[in-house]
C-alpha positions as CSV (number, residue, x, y, z in Angstrom):
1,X,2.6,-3.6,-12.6
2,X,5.7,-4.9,-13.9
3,X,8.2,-7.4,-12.6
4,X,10.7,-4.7,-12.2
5,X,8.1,-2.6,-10.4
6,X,7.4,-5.2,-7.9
7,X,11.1,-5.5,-7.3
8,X,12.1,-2.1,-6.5
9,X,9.0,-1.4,-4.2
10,X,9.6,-4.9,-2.7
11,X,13.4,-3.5,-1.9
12,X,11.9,-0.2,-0.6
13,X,9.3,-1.7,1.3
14,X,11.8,-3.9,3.1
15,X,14.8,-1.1,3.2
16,X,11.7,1.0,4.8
17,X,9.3,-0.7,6.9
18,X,11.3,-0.9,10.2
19,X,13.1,2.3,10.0
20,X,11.3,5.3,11.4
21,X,10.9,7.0,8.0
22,X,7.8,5.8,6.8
23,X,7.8,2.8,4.4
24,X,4.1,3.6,2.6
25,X,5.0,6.8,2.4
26,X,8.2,6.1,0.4
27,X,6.6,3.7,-1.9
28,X,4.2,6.5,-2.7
29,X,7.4,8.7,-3.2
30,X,9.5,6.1,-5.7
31,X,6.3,5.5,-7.8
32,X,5.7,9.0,-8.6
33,X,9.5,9.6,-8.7
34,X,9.6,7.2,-11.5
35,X,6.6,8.4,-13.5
36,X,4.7,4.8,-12.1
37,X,1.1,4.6,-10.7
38,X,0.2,4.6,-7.2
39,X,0.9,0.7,-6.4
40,X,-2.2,1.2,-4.3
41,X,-3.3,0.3,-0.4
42,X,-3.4,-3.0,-1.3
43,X,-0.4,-3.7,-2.7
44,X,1.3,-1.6,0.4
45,X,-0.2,-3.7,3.0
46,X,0.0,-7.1,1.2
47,X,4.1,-6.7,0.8
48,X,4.2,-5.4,4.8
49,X,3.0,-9.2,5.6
50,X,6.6,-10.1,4.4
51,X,8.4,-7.9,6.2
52,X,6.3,-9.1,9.5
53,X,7.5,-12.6,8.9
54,X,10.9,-11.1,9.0
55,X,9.6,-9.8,12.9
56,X,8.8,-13.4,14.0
57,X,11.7,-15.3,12.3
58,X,13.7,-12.8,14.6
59,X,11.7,-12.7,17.3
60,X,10.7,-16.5,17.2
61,X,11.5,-16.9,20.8
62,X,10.3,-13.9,22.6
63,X,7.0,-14.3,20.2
64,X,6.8,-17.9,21.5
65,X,7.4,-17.0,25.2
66,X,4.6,-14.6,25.1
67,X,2.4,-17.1,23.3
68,X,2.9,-19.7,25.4
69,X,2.8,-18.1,28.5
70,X,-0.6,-16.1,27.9
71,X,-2.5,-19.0,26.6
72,X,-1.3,-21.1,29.7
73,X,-1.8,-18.3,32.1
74,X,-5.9,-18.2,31.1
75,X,-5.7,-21.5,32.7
76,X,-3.5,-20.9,35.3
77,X,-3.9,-18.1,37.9
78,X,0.2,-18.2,38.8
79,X,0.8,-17.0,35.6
80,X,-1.3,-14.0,34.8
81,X,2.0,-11.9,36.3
82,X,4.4,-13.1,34.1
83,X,6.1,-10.7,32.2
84,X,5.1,-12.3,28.5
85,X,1.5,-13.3,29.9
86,X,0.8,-9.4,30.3
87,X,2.3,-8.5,27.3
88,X,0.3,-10.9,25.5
89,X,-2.9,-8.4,26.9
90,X,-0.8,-5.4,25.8
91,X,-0.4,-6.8,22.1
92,X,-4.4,-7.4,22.4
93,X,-5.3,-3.9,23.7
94,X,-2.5,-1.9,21.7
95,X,-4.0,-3.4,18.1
96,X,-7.2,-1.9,19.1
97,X,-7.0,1.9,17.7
98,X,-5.5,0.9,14.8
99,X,-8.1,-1.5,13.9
100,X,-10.8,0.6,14.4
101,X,-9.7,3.5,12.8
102,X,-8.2,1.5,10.2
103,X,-11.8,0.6,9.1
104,X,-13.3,4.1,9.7
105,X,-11.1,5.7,7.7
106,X,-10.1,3.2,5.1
107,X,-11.6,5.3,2.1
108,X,-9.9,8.2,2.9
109,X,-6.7,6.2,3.8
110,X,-7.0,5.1,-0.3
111,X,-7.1,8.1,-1.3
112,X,-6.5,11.4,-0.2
113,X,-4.4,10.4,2.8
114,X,-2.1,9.3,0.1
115,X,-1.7,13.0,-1.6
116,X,2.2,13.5,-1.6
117,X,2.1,17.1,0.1
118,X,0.6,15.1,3.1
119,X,3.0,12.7,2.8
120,X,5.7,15.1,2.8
121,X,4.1,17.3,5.7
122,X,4.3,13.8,7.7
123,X,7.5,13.2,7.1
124,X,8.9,16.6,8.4
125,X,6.2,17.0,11.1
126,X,6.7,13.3,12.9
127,X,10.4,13.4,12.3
128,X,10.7,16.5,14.4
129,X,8.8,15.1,17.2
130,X,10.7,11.7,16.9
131,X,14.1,13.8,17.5
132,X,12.5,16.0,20.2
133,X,11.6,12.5,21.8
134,X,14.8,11.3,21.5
135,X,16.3,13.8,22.6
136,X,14.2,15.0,25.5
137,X,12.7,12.1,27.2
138,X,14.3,10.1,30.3
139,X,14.4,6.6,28.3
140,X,14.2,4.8,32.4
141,X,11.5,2.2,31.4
142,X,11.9,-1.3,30.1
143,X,8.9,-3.5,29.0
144,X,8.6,-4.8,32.5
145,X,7.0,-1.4,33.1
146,X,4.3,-2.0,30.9
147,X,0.7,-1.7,32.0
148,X,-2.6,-1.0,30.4
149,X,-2.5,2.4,30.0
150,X,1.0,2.8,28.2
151,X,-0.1,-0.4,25.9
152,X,-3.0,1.7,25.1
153,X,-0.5,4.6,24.1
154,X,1.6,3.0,22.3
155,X,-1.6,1.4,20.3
156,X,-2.7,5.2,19.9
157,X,0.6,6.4,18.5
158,X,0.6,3.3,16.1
159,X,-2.9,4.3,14.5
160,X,-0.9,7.5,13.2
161,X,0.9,5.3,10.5
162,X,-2.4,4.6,8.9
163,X,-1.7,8.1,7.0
164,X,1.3,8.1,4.9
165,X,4.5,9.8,6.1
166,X,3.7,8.9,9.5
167,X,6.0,5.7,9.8
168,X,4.6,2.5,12.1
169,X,7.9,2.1,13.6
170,X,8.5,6.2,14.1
171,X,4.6,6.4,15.5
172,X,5.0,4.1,17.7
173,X,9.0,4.5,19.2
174,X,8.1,8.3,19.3
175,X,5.4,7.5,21.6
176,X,7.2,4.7,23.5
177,X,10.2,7.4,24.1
178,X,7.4,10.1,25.0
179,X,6.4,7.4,27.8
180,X,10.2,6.9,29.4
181,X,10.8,3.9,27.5
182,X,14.4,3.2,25.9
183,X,15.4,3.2,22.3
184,X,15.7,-0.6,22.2
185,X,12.6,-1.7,24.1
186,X,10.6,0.7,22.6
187,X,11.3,-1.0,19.2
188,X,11.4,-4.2,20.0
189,X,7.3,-3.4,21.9
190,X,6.4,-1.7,18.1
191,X,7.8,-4.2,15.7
192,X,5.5,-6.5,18.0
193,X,2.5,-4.7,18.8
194,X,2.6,-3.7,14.8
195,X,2.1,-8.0,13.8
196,X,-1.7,-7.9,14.4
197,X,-2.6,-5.2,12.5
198,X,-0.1,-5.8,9.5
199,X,-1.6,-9.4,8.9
200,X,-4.9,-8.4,9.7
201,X,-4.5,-5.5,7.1
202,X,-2.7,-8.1,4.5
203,X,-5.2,-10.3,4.9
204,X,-8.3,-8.0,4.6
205,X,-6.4,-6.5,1.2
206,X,-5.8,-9.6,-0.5
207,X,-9.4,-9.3,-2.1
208,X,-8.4,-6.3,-3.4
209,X,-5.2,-8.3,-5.2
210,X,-6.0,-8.9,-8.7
211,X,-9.4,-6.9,-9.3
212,X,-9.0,-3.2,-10.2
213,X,-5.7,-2.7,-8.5
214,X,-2.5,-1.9,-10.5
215,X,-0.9,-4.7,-8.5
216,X,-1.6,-8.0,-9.6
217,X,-0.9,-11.3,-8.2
218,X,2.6,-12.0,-9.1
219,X,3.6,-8.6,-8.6
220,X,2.9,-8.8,-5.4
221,X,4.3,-11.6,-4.5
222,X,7.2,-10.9,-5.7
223,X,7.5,-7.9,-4.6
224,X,6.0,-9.5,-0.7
225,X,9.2,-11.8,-0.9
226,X,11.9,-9.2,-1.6
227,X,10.0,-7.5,1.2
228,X,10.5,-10.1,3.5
229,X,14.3,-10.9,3.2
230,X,15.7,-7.5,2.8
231,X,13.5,-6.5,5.9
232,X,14.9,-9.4,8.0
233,X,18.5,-7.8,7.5
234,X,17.3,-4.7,7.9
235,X,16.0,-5.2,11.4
236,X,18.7,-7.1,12.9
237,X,20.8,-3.8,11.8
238,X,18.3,-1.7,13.5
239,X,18.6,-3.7,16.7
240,X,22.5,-3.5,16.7
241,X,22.2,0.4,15.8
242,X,19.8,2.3,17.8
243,X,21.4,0.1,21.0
244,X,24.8,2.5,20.5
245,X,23.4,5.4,18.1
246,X,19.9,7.8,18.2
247,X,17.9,8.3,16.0
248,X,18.7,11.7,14.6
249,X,20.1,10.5,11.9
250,X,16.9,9.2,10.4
251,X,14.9,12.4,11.6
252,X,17.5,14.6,9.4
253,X,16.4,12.1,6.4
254,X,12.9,12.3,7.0
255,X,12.8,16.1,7.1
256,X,15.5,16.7,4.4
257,X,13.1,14.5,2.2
258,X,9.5,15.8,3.0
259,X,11.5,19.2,1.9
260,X,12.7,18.2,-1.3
261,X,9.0,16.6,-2.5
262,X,7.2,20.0,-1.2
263,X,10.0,21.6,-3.5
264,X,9.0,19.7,-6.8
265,X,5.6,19.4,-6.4
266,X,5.5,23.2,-6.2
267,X,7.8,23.6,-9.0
268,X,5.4,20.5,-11.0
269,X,8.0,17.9,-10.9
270,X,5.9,15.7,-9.3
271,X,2.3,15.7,-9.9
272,X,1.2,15.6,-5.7
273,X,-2.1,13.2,-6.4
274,X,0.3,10.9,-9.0
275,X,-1.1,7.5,-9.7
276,X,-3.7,8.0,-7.0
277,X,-6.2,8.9,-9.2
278,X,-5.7,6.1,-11.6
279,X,-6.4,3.5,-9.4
280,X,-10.3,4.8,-9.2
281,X,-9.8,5.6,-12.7
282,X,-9.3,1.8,-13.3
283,X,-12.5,0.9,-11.4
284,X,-14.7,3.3,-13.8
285,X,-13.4,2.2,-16.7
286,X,-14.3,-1.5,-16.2
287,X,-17.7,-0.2,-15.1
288,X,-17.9,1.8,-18.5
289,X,-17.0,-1.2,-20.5
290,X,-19.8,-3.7,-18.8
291,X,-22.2,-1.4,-19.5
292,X,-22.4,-1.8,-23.5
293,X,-21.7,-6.0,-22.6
294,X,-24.8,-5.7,-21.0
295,X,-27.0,-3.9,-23.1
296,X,-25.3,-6.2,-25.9
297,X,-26.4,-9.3,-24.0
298,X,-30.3,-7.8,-23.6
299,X,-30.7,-7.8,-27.0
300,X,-29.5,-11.2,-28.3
301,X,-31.2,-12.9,-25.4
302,X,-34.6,-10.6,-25.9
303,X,-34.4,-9.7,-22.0
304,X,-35.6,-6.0,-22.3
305,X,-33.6,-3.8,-20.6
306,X,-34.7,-2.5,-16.8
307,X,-36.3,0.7,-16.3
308,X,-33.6,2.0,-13.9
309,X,-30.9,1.8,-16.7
310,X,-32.8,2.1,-20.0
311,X,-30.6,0.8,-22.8
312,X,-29.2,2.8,-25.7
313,X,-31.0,2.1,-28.8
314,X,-29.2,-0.2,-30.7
315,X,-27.4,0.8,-34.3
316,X,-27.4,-0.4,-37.4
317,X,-24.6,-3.2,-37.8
318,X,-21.8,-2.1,-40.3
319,X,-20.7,-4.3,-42.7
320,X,-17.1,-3.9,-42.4
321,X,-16.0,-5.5,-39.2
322,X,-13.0,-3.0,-38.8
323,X,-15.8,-0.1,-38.4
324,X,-16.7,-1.9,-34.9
325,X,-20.0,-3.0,-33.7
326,X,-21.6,0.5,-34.8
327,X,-20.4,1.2,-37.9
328,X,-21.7,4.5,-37.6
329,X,-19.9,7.8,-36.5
330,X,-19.4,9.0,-33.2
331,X,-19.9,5.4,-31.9
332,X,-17.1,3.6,-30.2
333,X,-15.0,1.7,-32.5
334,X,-13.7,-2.4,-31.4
335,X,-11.2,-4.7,-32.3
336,X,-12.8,-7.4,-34.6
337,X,-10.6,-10.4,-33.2
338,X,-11.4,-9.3,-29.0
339,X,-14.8,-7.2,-29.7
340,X,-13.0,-5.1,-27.0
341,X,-13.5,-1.4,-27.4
342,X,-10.8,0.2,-28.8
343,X,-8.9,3.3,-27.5
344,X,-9.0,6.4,-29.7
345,X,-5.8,7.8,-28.7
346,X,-3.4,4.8,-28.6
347,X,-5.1,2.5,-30.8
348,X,-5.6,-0.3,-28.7
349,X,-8.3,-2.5,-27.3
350,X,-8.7,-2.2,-23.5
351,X,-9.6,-5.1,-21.6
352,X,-12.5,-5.0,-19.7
353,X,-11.4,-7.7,-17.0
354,X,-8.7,-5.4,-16.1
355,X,-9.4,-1.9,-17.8
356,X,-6.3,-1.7,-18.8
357,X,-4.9,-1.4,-22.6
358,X,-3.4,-4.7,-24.5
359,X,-0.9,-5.0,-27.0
360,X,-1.8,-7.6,-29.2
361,X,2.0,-7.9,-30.1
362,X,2.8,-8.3,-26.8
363,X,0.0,-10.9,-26.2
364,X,-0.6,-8.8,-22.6
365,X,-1.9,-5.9,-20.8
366,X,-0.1,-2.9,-21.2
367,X,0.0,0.8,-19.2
368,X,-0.4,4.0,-21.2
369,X,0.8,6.9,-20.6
370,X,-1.4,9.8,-22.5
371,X,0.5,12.4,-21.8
372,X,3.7,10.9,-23.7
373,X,1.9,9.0,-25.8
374,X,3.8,5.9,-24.8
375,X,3.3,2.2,-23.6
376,X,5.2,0.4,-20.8
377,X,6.3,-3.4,-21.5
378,X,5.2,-5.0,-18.4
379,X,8.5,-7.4,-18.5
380,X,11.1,-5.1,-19.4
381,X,9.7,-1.9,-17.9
382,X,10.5,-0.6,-21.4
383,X,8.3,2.4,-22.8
384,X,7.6,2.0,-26.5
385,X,4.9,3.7,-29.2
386,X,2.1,1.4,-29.9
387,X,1.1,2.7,-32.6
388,X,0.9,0.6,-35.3
């Protein structure tokens, strides 16, 4: 991923996370809008730890109420009442479903919950329901009318953002609107109940960060940072907003977009899987490439090979370096400087760390696009032939 990937999905991510329209569901959107691969689970919850620091720099002081108050109240009997002691329990028993599910489903939720007609049927499907809420429901509650059994609602509703298209914030307000609350402490309740599970997902995804993700490390924390500013103005916008305004406005956006991505994928402007693929794609091909290391490294240490995964027998050495390690024909041809398998179609070696191409020009990895025939300049976002 680029630089000047990382900073227009850092800006989406933070124009997106606390409006109702689904912010994984519009980086999926803008990546295959712009011909980029899926920036992956990883790199989607990583950048959301960003925009929940934007949450507790706003709400430092309600956050440190209910802190304070429920660790002091597991001490103190007087204060198991208060207001911020409860919702201290509520934040506890609300993160549950999400969690849960979150690790049930997390294949699916890396792959084909991420297909773009599901994203798009999301969009459309939730964003009716959140203007039906909105529109229907008393709003008479405030948070002082939380108990356990709305905190576990609002919890449930939140598990619905795991799949793309969903929205956290729109899950979770729907539900909190579906319940009697108002616009502005149903919010204010969902940007909180969602700081749990958004560092907990960070967290648990920054293993992923770096290995055979399309998001590296500075990508993503750039793009974490942008997040995390922009979504700090965004929010306090929101507050001011929904306090005067509903939200149809952002239910006509959400079904007036899931509309228009239905409409190209079915005319095959957008491919619906887009980069989703690659990301697997990735992880094969490094597996592909140790395979020959490791046969390589069997025969110059003697080791012979195990019976599970019998090694290829090994060809004659060619003379002439630029022939590759084979020399012969029909075997895979490798750079003589790297001795990294070369690419047939673009002509480059592909690193095996990564399994992406590399430019040697460029002195760094590079993404190819087969179907053009083109390379992108990881610094200048810049697609060029690299053929030589």
């Amino acid at each position: 991923m680029s630089i000047l990937e990382a900073i227009v999905l850092g800006l989406v991510q933070g124009l997106t996370e606390f409006l109702p329209i689904s912010s994984s569901g519009h980086l999926r959107v803008v990546s295959a809008f712009f011909g980029w691969p899926d920036p992956g689970a990883a790199f989607t919850a990583v950048s959301q730890i960003g925009t929940e620091l934007a949450v507790v720099i706003y709400f430092r002081q309600r956050i440190w109420a209910i802190l304070s108050t429920w660790t002091r109240s597991l001490f103190d009997r007087r204060l198991r009442g208060d207001v911020n002691a409860r919702m201290g329990w509520y934040v506890i028993l609300g993160s549950i479903p999400i969690v849960v599910l979150g690790l049930l489903l997390e294949d699916q939720i890396d792959s084909v919950f991420r297909d773009l007609r599901l994203v798009a049927l999301n969009l459309i499907i939730f964003g009716v329901f959140l203007g039906l809420a909105d529109h229907y429901s008393r709003k008479h509650r405030t948070l002082e009318d939380l108990n356990i059994p709305r905190g576990l609602g609002f919890g449930l509703f939140q598990a619905l953002a795991l799949i793309p298209g969903v929205s956290r914030s729109g899950g979770t307000i729907t539900g909190g609107m579906l319940m009697g609350f108002n616009r502005k402490d149903a919010a204010e309740y969902a940007f909180l109940l969602a700081l749990p599970a958004v560092f907990g997902a960070g967290l648990y995804k920054l293993t992923d960060i770096g290995d055979s993700e399309y998001a590296g490390w500075g990508a993503t924390i750039v793009g974490t940072v942008i997040a995390g500013v922009v979504g700090f103005v965004v929010i306090a916008w929101l507050m001011k907003f929904i306090s005067t305004h509903s939200y149809m406005p952002f239910v006509y956006y959400r079904v007036g977009l899931g509309i228009v991505i239905l409409a190209l994928v079915s005319w095959g402007a957008l491919d619906p899987q887009g980069g989703a693929e690659s990301q697997a794609g990735r992880s094969e091909v490094v597996a592909e490439e140790q395979a020959p290391r490791q046969e390589e490294e069997q025969e110059e240490t003697g080791t012979p090979p195990s019976e599970e995964s019998p090694a290829a027998p090994s060809p004659e050495p060619s003379a002439d370096p630029s022939e590759g390690v084979a020399g012969q024909e029909g075997t895979p041809q490798t750079d003589p400087v790297t001795g990294w398998e070369i690419d047939p179609a673009s002509g480059l070696p592909r690193n095996p760390e990564t399994g992406l191409l590399h430019d040697p020009d460029l002195g760094m990895d590079v993404d190819y696009d087969p179907a053009t025939g083109l390379a992108t300049n990881p610094m200048t976002g810049e697609q060029y032939d690299p053929t030589p």
